[in-house]
C-alpha positions in Angstrom: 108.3 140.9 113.6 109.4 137.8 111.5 109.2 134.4 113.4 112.2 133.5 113.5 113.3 136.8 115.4 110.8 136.5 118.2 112.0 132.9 118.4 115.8 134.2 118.8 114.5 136.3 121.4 113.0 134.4 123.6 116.1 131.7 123.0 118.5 134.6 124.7 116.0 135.2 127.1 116.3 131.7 128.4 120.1 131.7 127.6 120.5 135.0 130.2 118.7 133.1 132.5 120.7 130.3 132.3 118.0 127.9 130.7 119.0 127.5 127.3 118.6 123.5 126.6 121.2 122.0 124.5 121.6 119.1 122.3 124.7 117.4 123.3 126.4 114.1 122.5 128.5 111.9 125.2 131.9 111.3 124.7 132.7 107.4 124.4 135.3 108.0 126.5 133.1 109.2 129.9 131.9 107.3 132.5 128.3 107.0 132.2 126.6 108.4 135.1 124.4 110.3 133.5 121.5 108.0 131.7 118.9 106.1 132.9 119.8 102.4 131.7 120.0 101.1 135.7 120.8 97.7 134.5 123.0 98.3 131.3 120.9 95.7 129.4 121.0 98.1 126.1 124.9 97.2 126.0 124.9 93.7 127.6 127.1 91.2 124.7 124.7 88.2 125.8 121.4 90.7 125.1 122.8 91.9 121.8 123.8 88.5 120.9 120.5 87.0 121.7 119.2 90.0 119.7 121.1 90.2 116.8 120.6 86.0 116.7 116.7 86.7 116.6 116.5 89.2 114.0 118.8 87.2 111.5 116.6 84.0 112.1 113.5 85.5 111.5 110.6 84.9 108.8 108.7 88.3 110.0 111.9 90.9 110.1 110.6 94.2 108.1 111.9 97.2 109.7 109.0 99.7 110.2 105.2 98.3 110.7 103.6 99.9 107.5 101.1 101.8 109.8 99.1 102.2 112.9 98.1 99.5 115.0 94.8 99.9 113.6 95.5 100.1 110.3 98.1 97.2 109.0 100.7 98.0 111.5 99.5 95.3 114.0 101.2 92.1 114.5 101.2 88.6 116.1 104.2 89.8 118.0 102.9 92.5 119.3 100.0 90.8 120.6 102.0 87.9 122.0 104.2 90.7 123.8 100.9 92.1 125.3 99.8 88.9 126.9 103.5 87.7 128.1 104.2 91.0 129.7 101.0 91.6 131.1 101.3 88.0 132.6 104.9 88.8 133.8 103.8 91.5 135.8 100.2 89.9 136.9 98.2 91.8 135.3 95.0 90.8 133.4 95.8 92.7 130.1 98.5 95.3 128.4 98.9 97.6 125.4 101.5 98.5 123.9 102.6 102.3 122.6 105.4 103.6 121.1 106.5 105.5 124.3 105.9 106.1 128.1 105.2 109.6 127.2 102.1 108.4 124.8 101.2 106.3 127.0 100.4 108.1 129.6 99.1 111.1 127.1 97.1 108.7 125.4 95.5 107.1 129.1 95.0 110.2 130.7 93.3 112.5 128.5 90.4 109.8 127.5 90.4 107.4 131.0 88.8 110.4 132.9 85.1 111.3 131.8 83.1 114.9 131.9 83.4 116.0 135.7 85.7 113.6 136.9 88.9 113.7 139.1 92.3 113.2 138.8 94.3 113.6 142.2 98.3 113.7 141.4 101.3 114.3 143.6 102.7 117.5 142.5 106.3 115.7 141.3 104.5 113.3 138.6 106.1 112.9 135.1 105.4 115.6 131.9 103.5 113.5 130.5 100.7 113.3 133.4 100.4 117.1 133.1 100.0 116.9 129.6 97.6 113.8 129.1 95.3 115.7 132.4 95.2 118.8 130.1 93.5 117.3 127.0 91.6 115.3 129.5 88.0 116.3 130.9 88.8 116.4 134.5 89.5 118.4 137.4 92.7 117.6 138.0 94.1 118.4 141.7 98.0 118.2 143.2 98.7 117.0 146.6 102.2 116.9 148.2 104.5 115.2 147.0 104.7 111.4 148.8 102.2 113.0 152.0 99.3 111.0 152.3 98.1 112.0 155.7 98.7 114.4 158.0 97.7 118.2 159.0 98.4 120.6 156.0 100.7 122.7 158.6 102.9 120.1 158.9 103.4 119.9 155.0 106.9 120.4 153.8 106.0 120.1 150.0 107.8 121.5 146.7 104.8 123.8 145.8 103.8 126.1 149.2 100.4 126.8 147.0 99.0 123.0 147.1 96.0 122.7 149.2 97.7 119.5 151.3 97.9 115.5 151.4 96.0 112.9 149.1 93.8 112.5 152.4 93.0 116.1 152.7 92.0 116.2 148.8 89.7 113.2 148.9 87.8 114.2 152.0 88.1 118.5 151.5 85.7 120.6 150.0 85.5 118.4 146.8 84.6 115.1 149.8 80.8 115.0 149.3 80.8 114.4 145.3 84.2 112.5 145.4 83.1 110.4 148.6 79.3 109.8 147.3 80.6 108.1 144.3 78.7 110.0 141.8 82.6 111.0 140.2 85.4 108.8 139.4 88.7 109.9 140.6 91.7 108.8 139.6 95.2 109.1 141.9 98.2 109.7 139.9 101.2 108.4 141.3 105.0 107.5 140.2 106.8 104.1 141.7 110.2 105.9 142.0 110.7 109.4 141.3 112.6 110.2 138.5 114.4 113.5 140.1 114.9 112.7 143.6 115.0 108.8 143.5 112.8 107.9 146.4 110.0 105.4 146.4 105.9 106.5 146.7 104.7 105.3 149.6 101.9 103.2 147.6 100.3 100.6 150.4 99.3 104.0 151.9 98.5 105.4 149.3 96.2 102.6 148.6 94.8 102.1 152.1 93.7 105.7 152.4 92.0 105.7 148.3 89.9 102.8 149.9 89.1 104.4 153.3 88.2 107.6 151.6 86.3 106.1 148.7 84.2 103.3 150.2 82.4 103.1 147.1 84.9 102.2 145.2 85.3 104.9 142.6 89.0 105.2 143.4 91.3 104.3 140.4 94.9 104.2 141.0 97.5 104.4 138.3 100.8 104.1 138.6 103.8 105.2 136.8 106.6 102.3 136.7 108.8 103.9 134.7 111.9 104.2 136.9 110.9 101.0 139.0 110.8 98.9 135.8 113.2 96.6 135.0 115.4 96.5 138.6 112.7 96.9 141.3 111.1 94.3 143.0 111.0 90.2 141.5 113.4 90.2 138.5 112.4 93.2 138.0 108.3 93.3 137.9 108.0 97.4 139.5 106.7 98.1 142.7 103.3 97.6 142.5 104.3 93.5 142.0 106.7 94.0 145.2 104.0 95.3 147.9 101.5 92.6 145.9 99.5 95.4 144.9 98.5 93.9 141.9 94.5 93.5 142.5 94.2 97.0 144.0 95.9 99.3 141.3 94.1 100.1 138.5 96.1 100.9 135.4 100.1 100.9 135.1 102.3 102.0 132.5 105.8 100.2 132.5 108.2 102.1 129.7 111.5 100.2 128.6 113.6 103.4 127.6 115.3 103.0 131.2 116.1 99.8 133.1 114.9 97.9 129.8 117.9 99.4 127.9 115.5 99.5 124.5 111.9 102.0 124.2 108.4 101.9 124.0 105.7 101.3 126.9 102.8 99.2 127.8 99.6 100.4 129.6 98.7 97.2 131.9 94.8 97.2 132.9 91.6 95.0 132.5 90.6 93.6 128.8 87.8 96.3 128.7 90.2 99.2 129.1 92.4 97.9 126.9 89.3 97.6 124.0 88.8 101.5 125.8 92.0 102.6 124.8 92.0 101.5 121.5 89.2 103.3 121.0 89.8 106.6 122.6 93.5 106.7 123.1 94.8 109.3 120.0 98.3 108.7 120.5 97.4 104.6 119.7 95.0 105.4 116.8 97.1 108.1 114.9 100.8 106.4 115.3 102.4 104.4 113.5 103.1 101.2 115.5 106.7 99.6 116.5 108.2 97.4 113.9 109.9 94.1 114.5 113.1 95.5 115.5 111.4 97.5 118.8 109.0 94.3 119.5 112.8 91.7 119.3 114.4 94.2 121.6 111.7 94.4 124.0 111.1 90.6 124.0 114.7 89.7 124.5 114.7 92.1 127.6 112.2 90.4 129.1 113.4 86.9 128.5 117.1 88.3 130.1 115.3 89.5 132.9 113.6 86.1 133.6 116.7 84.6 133.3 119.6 84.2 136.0 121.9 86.0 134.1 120.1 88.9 135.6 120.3 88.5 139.3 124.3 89.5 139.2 123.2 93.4 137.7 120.4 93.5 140.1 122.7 92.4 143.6 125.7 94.9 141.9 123.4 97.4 141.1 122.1 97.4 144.8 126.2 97.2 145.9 126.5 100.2 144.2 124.1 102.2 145.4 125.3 101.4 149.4 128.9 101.8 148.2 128.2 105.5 146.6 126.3 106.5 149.1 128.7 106.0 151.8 131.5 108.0 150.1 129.2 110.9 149.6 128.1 111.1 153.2 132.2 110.6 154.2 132.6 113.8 151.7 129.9 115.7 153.3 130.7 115.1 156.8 134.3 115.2 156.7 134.6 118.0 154.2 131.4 119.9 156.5 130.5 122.5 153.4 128.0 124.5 153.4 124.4 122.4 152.5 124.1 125.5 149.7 127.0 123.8 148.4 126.8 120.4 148.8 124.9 117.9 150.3 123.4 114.6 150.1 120.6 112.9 151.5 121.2 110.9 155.1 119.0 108.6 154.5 120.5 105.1 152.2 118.6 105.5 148.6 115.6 103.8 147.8 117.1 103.9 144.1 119.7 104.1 141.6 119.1 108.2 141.5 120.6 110.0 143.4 120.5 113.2 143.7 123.5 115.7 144.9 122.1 118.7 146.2 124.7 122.0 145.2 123.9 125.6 144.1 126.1 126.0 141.6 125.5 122.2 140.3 126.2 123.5 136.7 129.9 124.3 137.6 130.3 121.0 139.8 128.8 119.3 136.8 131.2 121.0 134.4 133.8 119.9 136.6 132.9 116.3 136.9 132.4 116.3 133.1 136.1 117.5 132.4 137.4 114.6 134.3 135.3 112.2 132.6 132.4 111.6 134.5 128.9 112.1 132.4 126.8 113.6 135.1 124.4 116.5 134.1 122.8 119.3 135.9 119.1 119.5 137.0 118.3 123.3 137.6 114.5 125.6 137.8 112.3 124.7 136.6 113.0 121.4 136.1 113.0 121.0 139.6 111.9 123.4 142.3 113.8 126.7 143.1 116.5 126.0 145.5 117.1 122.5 144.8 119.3 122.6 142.2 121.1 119.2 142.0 123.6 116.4 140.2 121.3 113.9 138.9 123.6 110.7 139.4 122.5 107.7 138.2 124.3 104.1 138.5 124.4 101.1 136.4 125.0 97.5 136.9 127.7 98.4 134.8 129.9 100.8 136.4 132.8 100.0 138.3 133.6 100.7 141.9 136.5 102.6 141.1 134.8 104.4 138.7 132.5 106.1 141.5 135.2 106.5 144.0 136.5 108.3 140.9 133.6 110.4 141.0 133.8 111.1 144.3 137.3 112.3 144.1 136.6 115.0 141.8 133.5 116.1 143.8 135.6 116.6 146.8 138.6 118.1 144.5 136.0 120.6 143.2 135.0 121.4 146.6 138.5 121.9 147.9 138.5 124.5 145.0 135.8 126.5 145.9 136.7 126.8 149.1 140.1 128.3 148.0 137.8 130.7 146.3 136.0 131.8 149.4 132.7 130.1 149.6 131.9 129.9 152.8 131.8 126.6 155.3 128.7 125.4 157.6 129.8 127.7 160.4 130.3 130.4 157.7 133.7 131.0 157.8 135.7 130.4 154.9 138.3 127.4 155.1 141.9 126.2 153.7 141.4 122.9 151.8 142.3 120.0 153.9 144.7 117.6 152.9 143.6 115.0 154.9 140.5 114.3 153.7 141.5 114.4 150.1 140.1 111.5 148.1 142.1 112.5 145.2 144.3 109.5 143.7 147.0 109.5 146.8 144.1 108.3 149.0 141.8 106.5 146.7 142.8 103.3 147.9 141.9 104.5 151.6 138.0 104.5 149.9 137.8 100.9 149.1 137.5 100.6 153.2 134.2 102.3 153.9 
């Protein structure tokens, strides 16, 4: 069979199952709740301006780097941007790479050597799983944010995981992992980039350091949905617990709250010298240009600024503000959780996610009324957890989330018109009173 036909059958296979991944393109129009820029930097007129000023004044603009960091593509810039940022977040040296994806490719497949460990909650990013499979370790999941506790009492994602990061470290693997003979590293995310909540990391720390006396436990932690709003303008979460000294490596990205790309990998000097020794997807990439190393520089210098305290206290308005109209929907409207729910407890974050089975059709919804929100379905995320993936921004409006939030309840009004069924199971009339359609928007402002 040619190729290209066992390509077009495997794309309908996924199409019937409804997992055909699309390219798509965002209406100006929309409201964005849909990306990850929490702080709306990548749009801010003072950042472009400061931007745009820097590029036109400057004796070193080229547009590409000419190679790979190791071959002509360096640049004072780029090792200026390693020191300031590693200093920024307290940390005794960074590297930079063209992504958080090769970052954490290029860090995990050569940190680990022959025989070693790496321990990882079960919900860690792609690019974990696929740095651990070019690595040289045994790599083990524990449950997702559990660090303790009898493996009975485990509520995780993935039934087949053998239980917490304490379990793991002490188990059947305890006597090589505790006699210090292996390395092992624990692979953990500062906030979770599908259900929005916050790892648990002084714990997570406390218990590497119980269970590894010897000190062969290396933390690493991925920053990239904590960078940028989280914590002291902005320095992640390891900076906000004061974690600095007791964390290993982190990788900070600034495609999200940054509003530009790229990553760094902050560690000690050796490592770094490691890293650009063993790290492939360092030594056989071309390196950012000027343009990448401006736009990341004049995101760090907004941040330190004041200007950037007003996103960060709106941001956190929002995220109290939108979390309070979802809970009024849910317990006024009292659908069915297979429908619709939300979380009870405030967010930790500017995800949030909105729990619904038929979250492609709530989505769709949402999307006709000009709201950019986008459906995360299996296998992205585990099998009956289909959900919205909202996301704020400094940026949006109030009324742009009660907006929201009227059309979430005006699709749920629909569906129930349709049949689907309540909590109690009985199927319901729509009920006027709680409508937060545009008759009662003002009545939202309130809560």
């Amino acid at each position: 069979m040619h190729l290209d036909e066992i390509f077009k059958n495997l794309l309908v296979k996924r199409e019937a199952n409804n997992r055909l991944r699309r390219l798509t393109l965002r209406d100006p129009g929309t409201v964005d709740f849909s990306s990850n820029g929490y702080l709306s930097l990548s749009t801010h007129p003072d950042i472009k301006n400061l931007y745009n000023s820097r590029l036109q004044s400057s004796e070193d603009f080229a547009l590409g780097s000419g190679g790979s960091r190791l071959l002509d593509g360096n640049s004072v810039l780029a090792e200026k941007l390693e020191v300031d940022i590693a200093a920024f977040h307290g940390a005794p040296a960074g590297l930079l790479f063209v992504s958080g994806f090769e970052a954490n490719t290029g860090l995990f497949s050569c940190a680990p050597q022959p025989g070693d460990y790496v321990v990882y909650d079960e919900l860690i990013h792609a690019s974990v799983h696929d740095g651990m499979r070019l690595s040289r370790a045994k790599t083990i999941a524990f449950a997702h944010n559990l660090v303790s506790g009898k493996n009975d009492s485990i509520d995780s994602k993935s039934k087949s995981l053998e239980g917490t990061l304490s379990n793991l470290l002490q188990g059947e693997n305890g006597n090589k992992i505790m006699s210090g003979v292996k390395n092992v590293f624990v692979a953990v995310e500062g906030v979770y980039s599908m259900d929005g909540d916050i790892a648990p990391l002084k714990e997570i720390v406390e218990c590497v350091e119980k269970s590894l006396p010897r000190g062969n436990g290396y933390i690493i932690v991925d920053e990239a949905h904590s960078t940028g709003w989280l914590g002291n303008q902005g320095r992640g979460l390891v900076c906000q617990l004061g974690l600095e000294s007791r964390i290993w490596a982190r990788v900070h990205t600034f495609g999200k709250a940054m509003g530009c790309s790229g990553a760094i990998v902050l560690c000690t000097p050796t490592t770094r010298s490691y890293l650009i020794n063993y790290a492939r997807s360092l030594i056989y990439t071309t390196a950012m240009g000027y343009p990448m190393l401006a736009a990341i520089q004049t995101a760090y210098e907004f941040l330190e600024s004041s200007q950037a305290e007003s996103l960060f206290g709106n941001l956190l308005s929002l995220m109290a503000e939108a979390h309070a109209l979802l809970l009024s929907i849910c317990e006024r409207y009292k659908s069915s959780p297979e429908l619709f729910r939300v979380n009870a407890q405030p967010p930790a974050s500017p995800i949030i996610p909105l729990f619904s089975g038929k979250a492609r059709s709530l989505a769709r919804y949402c999307q006709e009324r000009g709201y950019m929100i986008r459906p995360i379905v299996a296998p992205t995320v585990p099998k009956g957890t289909d959900r919205l993936r909202l996301c704020l921004h400094a940026s949006n409006a109030l009324a742009e989330v009660k907006g929201l939030c009227a059309a979430i309840e005006d699709w749920l009004q629909e569906q129930t018109t349709k049949g689907i069924p309540s909590e109690s199971g009985i199927s319901r009339s729509p009920q006027p009173n709680i409508s937060f359609g545009a008759s009662s928007i003002g009545q939202l402002s309130k809560l």
